[in-house]
C-alpha positions as CSV (number, residue, x, y, z in Angstrom):
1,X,64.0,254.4,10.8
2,X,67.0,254.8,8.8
3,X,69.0,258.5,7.9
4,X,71.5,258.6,6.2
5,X,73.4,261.9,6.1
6,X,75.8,263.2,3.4
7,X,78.0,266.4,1.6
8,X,80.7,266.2,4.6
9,X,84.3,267.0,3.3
10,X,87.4,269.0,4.0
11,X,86.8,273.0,3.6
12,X,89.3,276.1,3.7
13,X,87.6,278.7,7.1
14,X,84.6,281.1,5.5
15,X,84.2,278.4,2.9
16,X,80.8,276.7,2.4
17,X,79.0,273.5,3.0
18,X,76.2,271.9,2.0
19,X,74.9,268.6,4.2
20,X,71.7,266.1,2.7
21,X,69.8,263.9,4.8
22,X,67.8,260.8,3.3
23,X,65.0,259.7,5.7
24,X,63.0,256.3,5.4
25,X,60.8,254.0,7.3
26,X,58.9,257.2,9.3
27,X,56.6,259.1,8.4
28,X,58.7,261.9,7.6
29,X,55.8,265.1,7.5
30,X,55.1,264.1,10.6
31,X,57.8,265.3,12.9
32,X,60.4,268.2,13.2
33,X,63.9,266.7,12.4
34,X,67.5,268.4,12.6
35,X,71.1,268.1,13.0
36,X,73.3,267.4,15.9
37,X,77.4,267.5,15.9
38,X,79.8,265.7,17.5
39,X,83.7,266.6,18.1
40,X,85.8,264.5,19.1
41,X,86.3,264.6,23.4
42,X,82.8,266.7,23.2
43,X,79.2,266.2,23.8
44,X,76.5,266.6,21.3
45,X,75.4,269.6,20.3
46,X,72.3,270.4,18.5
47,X,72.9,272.4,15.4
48,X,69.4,273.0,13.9
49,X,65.7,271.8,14.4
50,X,62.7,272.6,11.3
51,X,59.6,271.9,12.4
52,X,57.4,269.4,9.8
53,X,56.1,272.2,7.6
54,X,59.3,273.9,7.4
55,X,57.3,276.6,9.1
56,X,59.7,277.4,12.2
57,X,63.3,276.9,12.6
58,X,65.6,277.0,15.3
59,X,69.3,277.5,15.4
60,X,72.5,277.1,18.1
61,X,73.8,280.4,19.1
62,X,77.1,279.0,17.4
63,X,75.5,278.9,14.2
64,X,72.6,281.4,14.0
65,X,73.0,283.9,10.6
66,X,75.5,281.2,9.2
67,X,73.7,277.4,9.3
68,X,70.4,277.3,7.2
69,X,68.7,274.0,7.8
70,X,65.3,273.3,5.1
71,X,63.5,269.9,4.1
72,X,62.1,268.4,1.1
73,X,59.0,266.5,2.5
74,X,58.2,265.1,-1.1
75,X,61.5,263.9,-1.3
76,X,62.3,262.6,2.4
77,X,65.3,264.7,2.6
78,X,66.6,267.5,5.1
79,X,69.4,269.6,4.2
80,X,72.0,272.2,6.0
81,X,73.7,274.9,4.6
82,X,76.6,276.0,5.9
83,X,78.4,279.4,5.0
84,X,81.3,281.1,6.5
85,X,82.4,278.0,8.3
86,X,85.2,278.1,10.9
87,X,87.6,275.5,12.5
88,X,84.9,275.5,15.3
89,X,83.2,273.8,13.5
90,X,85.1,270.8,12.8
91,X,82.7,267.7,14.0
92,X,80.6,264.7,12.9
93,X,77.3,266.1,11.8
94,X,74.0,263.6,12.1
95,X,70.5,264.4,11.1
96,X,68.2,263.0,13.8
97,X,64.1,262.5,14.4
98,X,63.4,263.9,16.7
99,X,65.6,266.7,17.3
100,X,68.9,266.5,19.4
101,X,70.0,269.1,21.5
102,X,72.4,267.2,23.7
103,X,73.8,264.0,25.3
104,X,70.9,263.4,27.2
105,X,68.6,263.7,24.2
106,X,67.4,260.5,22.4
107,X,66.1,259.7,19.0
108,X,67.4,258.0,16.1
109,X,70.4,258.6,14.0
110,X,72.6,256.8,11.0
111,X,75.7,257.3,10.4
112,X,77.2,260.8,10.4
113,X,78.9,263.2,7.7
114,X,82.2,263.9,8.8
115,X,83.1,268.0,8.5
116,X,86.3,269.5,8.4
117,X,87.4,272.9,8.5
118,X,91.2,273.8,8.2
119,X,92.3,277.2,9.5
């Protein structure tokens, strides 16, 4: 299993982000993926979870009416879109199969998109 997120950067508060995800070596159709973040001193936190179909989504209170997670299941990819971003939000972001919600959580994960938000 390999994912490989992507789009992190340094952004101005209420400015906007967009995060890719490129999956291999899974089926990818077959299971609900999302996003998890990680600040620094902090535990996980699951951002977003789509379900294989893209028919159901579900957000962190943190995030809900801002984040907008979607997936290209031709393409392998997942995405996030992040509007109206604030300093909160300032973490690691990793796309994982399946879906993290916190430390405890297991799954797979590459290497992270780093996000920063300056005030």
């Amino acid at each position: 299993v390999q994912l490989q997120a992507s789009g992190g950067g340094l952004v101005q508060a209420g400015g906007s982000l967009r995060l890719s995800c490129a999956a291999s070596g899974f089926t990818f159709d077959d299971y609900a993926i999302g996003w998890f973040r990680q600040a620094p001193g902090k535990e996980r936190e699951g951002v977003a979870c789509i379900s294989t179909s893209s028919g159901n989504a579900n957000y962190a209170a943190s995030v809900k009416g801002r984040f907008t997670v979607s997936r290209d299941n031709a393409k392998n990819m997942l995405y996030l879109q992040m509007n109206s971003l604030k300093p909160e939000d300032t973490a690691v972001y990793y796309c994982s199969v399946p879906c993290v919600r916190d430390d405890e959580d297991t799954g797979f994960w590459g290497q992270g998109t780093l996000v920063t938000v300056s005030s």
